[in-house]
N, C-alpha and C positions, 0 to 999 in steps of 0.2 A: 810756803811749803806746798806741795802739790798731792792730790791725795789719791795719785796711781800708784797704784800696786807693781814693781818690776818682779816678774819671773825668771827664772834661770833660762838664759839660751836654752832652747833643747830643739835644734834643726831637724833634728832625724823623726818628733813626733808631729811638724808643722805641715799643712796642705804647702802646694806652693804658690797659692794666693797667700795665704800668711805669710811665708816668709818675703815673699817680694812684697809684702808691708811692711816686713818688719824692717826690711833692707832699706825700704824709700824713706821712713820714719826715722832711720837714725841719723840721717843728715840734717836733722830740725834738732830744734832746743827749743825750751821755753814755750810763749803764745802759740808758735807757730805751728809749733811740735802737734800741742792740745788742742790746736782746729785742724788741723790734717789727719788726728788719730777721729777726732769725732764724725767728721768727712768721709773716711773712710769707714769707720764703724754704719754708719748709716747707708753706703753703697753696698758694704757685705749686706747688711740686714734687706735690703730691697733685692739682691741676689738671691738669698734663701729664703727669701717669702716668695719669688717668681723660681725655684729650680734651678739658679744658675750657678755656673762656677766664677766669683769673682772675677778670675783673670785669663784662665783656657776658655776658647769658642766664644768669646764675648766679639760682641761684630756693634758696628754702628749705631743700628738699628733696635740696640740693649741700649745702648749709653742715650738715644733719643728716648727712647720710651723714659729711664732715666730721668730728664731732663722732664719730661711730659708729668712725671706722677710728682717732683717737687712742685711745679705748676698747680697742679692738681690738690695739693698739700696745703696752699695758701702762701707759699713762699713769691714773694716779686723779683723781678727779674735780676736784678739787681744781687739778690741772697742768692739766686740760683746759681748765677755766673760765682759767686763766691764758692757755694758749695762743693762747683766742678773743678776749685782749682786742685785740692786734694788727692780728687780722684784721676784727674785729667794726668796730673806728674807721675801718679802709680803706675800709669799704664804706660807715661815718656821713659820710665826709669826701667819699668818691664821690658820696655823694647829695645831701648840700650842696652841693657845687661844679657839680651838675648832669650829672656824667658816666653816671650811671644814672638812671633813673625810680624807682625806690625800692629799699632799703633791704635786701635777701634776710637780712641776718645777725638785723633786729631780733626777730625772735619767733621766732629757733630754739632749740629748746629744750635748755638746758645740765643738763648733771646735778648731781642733786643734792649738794650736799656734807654731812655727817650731821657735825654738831657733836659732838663726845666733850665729855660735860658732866663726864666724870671729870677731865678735863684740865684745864677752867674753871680758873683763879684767879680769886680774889677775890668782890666781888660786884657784881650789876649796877645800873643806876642805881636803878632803883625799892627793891631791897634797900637799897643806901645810905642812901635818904633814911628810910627805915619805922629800920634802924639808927638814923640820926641822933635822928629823933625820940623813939624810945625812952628812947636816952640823955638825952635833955633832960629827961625828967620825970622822972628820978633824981634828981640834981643837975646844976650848972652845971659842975661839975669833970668827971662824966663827961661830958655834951656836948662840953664843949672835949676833952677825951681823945679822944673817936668822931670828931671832928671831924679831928685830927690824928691819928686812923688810916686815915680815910677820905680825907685827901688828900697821904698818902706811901705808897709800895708797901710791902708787908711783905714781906722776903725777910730768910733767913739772912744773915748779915754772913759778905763773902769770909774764907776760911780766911788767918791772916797768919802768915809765915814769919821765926821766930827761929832762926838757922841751921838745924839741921836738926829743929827741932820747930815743929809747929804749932799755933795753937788750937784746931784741931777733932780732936779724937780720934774714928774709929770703934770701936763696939762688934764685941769677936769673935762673941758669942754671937748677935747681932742681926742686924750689918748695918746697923746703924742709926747717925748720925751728932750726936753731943751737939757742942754749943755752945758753950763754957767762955764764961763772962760777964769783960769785959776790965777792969780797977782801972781806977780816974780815973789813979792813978800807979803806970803798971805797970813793974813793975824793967825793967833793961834787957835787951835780949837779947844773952850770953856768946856 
């Protein structure tokens, strides 16, 4: 259960920054709904701590500064580019519907997000396929192998609890976590 308050429509007493939130908001439900209202609640609030109107005379160069004070806030670049998707669609959906003349959020520039390739799993398509082919002029047994590694994830299989023992034992000396391989029939667990 969500614990927002709905109010009765009433258009004739909204700015029209409001209701062109309220109009871009009703296309959401649910999660999406409650980070695009928060999003935007947070872009009003940085417009009437700086004097501005939401949605009239807003230019670029608002939506950069924008961009400059989440920076500024401790947010990484990453939450930033998140926080503008909210605001970024208010102002596509304003300019669709006609309530601005164009568009201030489209060419402001977001910061970059820097991929950590250490983090990467797996590999990416054009790897796959150079994989795939490979295998095939081995034999037809490793192609079908490459094939059915290339389209299940490979991850550790979860640790499974026989009362108070597990399959995965770590190493003291290491740190490091072995994998004990499970019998087709494995005794029961005592």
């Amino acid at each position: 259960m969500s614990n927002t308050i709905l109010l009765p429509f009433q258009p004739d007493s909204m700015t029209p920054a409001q209701l062109a939130a309220v109009s871009y908001l009703a296309r959401y439900s649910g999660h999406t709904h409650g980070l695009y209202a928060y999003q935007l609640r947070r872009w009003f609030g940085w417009c009437e701590t700086n004097r501005l109107d939401p949605l009239e005379g807003i230019q670029r160069a608002h939506v950069e500064l924008y961009i400059r004070h989440l920076g500024e806030s401790g947010l990484r670049p990453s939450s930033i580019n998140t926080m503008l998707h909210g605001v970024r669609g208010f102002f596509r959906f304003a300019h669709i519907d006609g309530l601005i003349p164009s568009d201030p959020a489209v060419y402001a520039r977001l910061p970059k997000v820097h991929q950590d390739e250490s983090r990467t799993q797996g590999l990416d398509r054009l790897e796959l396929i150079r994989f795939l082919q490979v295998a095939q002029t081995i034999t037809v047994h490793h192609g079908a192998l490459a094939y059915l590694l290339g389209i299940n994830p490979c991850a550790p299989p979860k640790p499974r609890r026989c009362g108070s023992r597990t399959t995965a034992r770590r190493s003291a000396d290491t740190g490091s976590c072995t994998w004990l391989a499970k019998a087709a029939n494995p005794p029961p667990c005592r």
